[in-house]
C-alpha positions in Angstrom: 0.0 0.0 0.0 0.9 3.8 -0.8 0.6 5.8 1.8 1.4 9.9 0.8 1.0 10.6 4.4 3.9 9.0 6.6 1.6 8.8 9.6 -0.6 6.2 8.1 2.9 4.1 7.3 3.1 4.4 10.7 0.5 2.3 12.1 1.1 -0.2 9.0 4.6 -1.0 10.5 4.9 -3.8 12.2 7.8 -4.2 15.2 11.1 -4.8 15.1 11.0 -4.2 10.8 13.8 -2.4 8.8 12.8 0.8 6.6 14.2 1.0 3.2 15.5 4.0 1.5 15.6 5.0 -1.8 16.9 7.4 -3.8 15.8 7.2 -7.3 17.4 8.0 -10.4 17.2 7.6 -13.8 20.6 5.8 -14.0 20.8 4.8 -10.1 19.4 4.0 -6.7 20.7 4.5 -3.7 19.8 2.6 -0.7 19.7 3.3 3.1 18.5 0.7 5.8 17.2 1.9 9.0 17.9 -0.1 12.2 14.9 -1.8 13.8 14.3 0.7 15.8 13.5 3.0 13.7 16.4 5.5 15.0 18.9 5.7 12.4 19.4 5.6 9.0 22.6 3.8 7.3 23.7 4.3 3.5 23.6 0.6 2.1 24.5 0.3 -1.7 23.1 1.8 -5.1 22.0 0.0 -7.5 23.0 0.7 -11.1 19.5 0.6 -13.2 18.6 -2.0 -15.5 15.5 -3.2 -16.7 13.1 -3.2 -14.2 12.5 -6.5 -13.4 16.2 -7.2 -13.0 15.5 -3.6 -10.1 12.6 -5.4 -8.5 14.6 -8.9 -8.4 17.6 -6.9 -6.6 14.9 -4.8 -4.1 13.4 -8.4 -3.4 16.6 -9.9 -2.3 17.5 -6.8 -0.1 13.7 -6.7 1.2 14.0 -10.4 2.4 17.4 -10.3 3.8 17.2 -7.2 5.9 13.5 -8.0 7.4 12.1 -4.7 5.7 9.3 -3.8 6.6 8.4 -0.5 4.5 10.2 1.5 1.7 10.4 5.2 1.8 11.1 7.0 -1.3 12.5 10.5 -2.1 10.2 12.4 -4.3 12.0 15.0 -6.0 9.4 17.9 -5.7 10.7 21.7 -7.3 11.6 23.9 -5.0 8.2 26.0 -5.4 6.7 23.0 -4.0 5.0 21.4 -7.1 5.4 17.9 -8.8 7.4 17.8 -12.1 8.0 15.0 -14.8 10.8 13.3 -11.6 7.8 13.1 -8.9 5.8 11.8 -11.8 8.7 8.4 -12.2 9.3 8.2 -8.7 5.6 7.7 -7.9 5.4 5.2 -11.0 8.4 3.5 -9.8 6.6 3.2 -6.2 3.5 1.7 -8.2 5.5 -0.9 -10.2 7.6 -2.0 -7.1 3.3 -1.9 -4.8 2.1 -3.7 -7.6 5.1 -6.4 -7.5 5.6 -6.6 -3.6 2.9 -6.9 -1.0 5.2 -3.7 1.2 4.0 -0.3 2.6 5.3 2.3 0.7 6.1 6.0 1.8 7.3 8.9 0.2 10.3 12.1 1.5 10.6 15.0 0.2 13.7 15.1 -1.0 14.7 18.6 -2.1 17.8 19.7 -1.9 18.9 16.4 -0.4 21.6 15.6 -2.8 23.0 18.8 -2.6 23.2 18.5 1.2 25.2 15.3 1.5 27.5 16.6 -1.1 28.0 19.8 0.7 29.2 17.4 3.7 31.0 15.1 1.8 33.4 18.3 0.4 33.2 20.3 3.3 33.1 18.1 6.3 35.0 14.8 4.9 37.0 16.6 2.2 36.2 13.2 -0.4 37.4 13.2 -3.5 35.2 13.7 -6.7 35.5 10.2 -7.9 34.9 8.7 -4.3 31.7 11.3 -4.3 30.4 9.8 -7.2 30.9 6.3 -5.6 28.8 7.1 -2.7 26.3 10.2 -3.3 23.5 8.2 -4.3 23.8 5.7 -1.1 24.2 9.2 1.2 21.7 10.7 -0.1 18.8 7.7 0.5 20.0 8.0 4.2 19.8 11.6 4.4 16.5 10.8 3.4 15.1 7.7 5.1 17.0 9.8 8.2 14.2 13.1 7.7 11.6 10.5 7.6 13.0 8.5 10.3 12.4 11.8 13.0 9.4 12.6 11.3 8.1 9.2 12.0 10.0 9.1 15.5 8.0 12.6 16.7 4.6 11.8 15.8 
């Protein structure tokens, strides 16, 4: 189930579950996995994007073997608030992967979230651009799944 509201993912969670992040892109997507308690988000891999049923398979695998519970996506709303032609895949995306896999599914707003891990990644790790380019995606669906995480955690 979809749920546009995080509050009503809420109650579908069930204890001591895992919350998926993800970050997509039209080339990538980056993954974060939350702990069971629901405190803390941790960048997990990215996925280089194929086909989509060679995506779901991978998601599947990851789903299973981490006990995940729900997914939360980063929808890439424009800074003026509105949905473009990106919100429009994401949420496609999120129906393919709802029609495939019996999973709650919530969605982040995401602005500027790239941006932001970057910005730390320069400022506060000083990374190189080709180790950036290794990880942003994966940083990015934590930064993410970590906002909805204390959304979630103060409601």
């Amino acid at each position: 189930m979809i749920f546009d509201n995080l509050n009503g993912l809420k109650s579908a969670l069930e204890a001591n579950c895992r919350v998926l992040g993800l970050d997509v892109g039209s080339k990538t997507i980056g993954l974060a996995l939350s702990d069971v308690t629901l405190m803390i988000a941790s960048p997990l891999e990215t996925i280089q994007r194929g086909k989509f049923s060679n995506d779901l398979g991978i998601l599947k695998n990851i789903i299973e073997e981490h006990d995940v519970g729900a997914l939360i996506l980063g929808l890439p709303v424009s800074m003026d608030g509105t949905e473009g032609p990106r919100c429009q895949s994401t949420r496609q995306f999120a129906a393919n992967v709802g029609n495939a896999i019996d999973i709650s599914i919530g969605y982040w707003d995401e602005r500027l979230s790239t941006v932001a891990v970057e910005r730390i990644l320069v400022e506060d790790v000083d990374m190189t651009r080709k180790r950036r380019s290794e990880v942003i995606d994966k940083a990015a669906a934590a930064y993410i799944l970590q906002g909805a995480l204390d959304y979630l955690k103060n409601r």
